[in-house]
N, C-alpha and C positions, 0 to 999 in steps of 0.2 A: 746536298750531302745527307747521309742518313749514321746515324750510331745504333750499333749494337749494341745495348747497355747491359748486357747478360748473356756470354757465355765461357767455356770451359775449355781454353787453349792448351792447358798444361795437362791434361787428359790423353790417355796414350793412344786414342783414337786418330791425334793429330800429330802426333811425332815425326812418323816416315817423311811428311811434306808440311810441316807447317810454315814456313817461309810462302809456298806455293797459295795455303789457302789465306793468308794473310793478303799477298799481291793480289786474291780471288778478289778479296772483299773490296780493295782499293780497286779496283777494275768497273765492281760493280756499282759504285759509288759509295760505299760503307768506308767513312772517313777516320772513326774511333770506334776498337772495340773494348772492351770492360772484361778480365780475364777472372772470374768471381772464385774467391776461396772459400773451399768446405771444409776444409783440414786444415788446423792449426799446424798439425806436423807436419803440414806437404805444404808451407807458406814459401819456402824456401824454392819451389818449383816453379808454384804461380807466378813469382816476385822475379824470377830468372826469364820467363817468356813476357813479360811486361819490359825488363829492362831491354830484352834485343829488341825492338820493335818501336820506334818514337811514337806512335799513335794506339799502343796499346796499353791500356791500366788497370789495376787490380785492385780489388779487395782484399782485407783480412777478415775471415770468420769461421765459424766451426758449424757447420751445416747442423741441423735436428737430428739427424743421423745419427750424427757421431757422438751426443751428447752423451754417452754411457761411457765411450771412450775415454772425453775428451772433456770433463764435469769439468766449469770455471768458477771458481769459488770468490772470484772478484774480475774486474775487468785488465788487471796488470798486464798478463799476457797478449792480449788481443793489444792493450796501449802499444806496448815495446814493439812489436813486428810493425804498426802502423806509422810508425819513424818511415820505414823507409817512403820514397820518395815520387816512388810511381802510386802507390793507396789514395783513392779516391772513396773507399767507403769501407764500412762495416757489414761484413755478413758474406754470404748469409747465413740466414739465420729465422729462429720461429718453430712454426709448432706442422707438425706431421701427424696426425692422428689415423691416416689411410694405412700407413706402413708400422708405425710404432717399433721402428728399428731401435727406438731409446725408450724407455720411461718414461711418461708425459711429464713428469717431477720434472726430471732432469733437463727435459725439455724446454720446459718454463724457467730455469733458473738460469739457463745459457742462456734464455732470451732477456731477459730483464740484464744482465751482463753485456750484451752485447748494447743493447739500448744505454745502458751507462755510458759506453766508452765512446758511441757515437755522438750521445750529447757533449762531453766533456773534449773532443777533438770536433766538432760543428760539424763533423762529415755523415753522408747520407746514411741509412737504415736499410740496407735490405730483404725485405722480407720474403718469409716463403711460409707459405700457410695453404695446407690440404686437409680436408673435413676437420675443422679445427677452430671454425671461424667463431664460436661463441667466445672462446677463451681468448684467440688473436684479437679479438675487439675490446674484449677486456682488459689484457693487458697494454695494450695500446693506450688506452685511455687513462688506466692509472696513472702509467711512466708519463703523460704528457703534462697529469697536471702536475708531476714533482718539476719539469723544468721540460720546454720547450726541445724537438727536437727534429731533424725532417727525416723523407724517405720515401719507400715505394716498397708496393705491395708485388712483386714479382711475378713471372708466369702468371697474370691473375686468370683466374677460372671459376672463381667466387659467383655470388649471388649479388644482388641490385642492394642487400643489404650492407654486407662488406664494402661494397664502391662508396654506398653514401658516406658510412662511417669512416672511410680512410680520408676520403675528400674532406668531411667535416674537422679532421684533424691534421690538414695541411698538407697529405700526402700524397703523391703521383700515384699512376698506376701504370704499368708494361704491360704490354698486348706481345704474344709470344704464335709460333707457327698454331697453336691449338685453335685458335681464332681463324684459321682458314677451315676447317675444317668441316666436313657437310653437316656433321651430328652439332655442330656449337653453333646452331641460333639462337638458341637462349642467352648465351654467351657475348655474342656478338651484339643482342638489344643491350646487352649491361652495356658493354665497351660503346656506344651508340651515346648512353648519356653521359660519357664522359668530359670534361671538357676539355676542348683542344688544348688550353694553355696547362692540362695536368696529366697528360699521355707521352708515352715513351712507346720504343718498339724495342724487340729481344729477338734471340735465336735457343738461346738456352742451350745450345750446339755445344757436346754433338748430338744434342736429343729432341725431338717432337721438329721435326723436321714440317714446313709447312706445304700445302697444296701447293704444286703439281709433286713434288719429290716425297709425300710421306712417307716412313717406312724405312726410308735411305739417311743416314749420316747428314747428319745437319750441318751446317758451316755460314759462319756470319756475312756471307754475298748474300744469302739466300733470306736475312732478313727485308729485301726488295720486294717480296712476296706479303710479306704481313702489311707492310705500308701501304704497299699497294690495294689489299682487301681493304684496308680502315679507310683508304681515300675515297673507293666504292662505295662502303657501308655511310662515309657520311658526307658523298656528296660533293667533294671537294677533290681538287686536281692533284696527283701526285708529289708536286711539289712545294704545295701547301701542307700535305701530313710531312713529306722530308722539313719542311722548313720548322715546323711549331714542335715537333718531335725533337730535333737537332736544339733548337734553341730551350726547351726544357730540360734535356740533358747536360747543358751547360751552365744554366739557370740553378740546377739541383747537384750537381757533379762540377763546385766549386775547384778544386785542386786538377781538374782535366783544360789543357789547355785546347783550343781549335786549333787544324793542321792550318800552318801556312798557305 
């Protein structure tokens, strides 16, 4: 079995057939997917395609996006929505510095918020960090020595620097379709020293769709494809990345139960 631990169900990309692409993934071996929140105000969406679905779970968080929107001047907000019962984590969340659709202020202060609320409920951290890595390393580091807290570095597409530093501070990392990609061998040497017991795989669906389908709608079957390259990249049989994958998901994504 393999988990999607990153993508975007409640997205109107998948409306017409989402029942359809859900049975896709169950087809293709994709056992749990993770339905991630960037909208505080659109929690109520996520949290509705997490409940039809017994093997699908969701986040609460306010994407770096939004942060101009959506400024959290404590973690209260993000606590209350994460009652509910399908939330296995926090976020995402972090810093954008490629697009700067928010204020990097604003940006950093919904991060240190969202990192509150995941220490004080033990659920994961997930991060999303684009040309931004001096200040996500930063920050990361301060929040850890206030109090202990876990997580993972999402879509990573980072440097050999980023990998050490999140590893050195407890942290997984997601390998997402971008790692198929011909232009990502620089990419693929980072995800290469990673180690097997702190990798996960993604789809980020419906976006960065991986080799053979770039370009086309992404969808969580099609995480089979990034597994499949890491098994290559290190060496190791397809069912040995589904197995150490699958069990770090569950190992870091305490509140997700395994399908029967």
């Amino acid at each position: 079995m393999l988990v999607d631990s990153h993508c975007h169900l409640d997205f109107p990309d998948f409306a017409a057939e989402l029942p359809e692409v859900v049975a896709r993934a169950k087809s293709a071996g994709v056992g749990v997917c993770v339905s991630i929140g960037t909208k505080l105000s659109r929690f109520a969406e996520v949290a509705a395609v997490a409940e039809r679905f017994p093997d699908v779970y969701c986040t609460v968080g306010s994407h770096p996006h939004e942060a101009e929107q959506e400024p959290l001047a404590d973690a209260v907000p993000v606590l209350e929505l994460a009652r509910c019962a399908k939330v296995v984590g926090i976020g995402e969340t972090g810093l954008d510095y490629y697009y700067e659709h928010s204020p990097r202020g604003l940006q950093a202060a919904n991060f240190h918020v969202h990192i509150t609320a995941a220490r004080e409920l033990r659920l994961p951290l997930i991060v999303h960090t684009r040309d931004a890595e001096d200040d996500t390393i930063d920050i990361l580091r301060k929040e850890m020595e206030k109090g202990a807290f876990t997580g993972l570095i999402h879509c990573f597409t980072g440097t050999q620097r980023l990998a050490d530093a999140a590893l050195e501070l407890g942290l997984y990392i997601s390998a997402s379709g971008i790692a198929t990609f011909k232009k990502s061998e620089p990419l693929r040497e980072v995800l290469k020293s990673v180690p097997l017991d702190r990798l996960l795989v993604e789809t980020d669906a419906p976006y960065l769709a991986p080799t053979p389908f770039r370009g086309k709608r992404n969808e969580p079957a099609f995480v089979v494809h990034t597994a499949a390259m890491l098994a290559e990249l290190r060496g190791v049989s397809a069912a040995a990345i589904a197995d150490a994958t699958t069990d770090n998901f569950f190992r870091l994504f305490t509140r997700a139960a395994r399908p029967a």
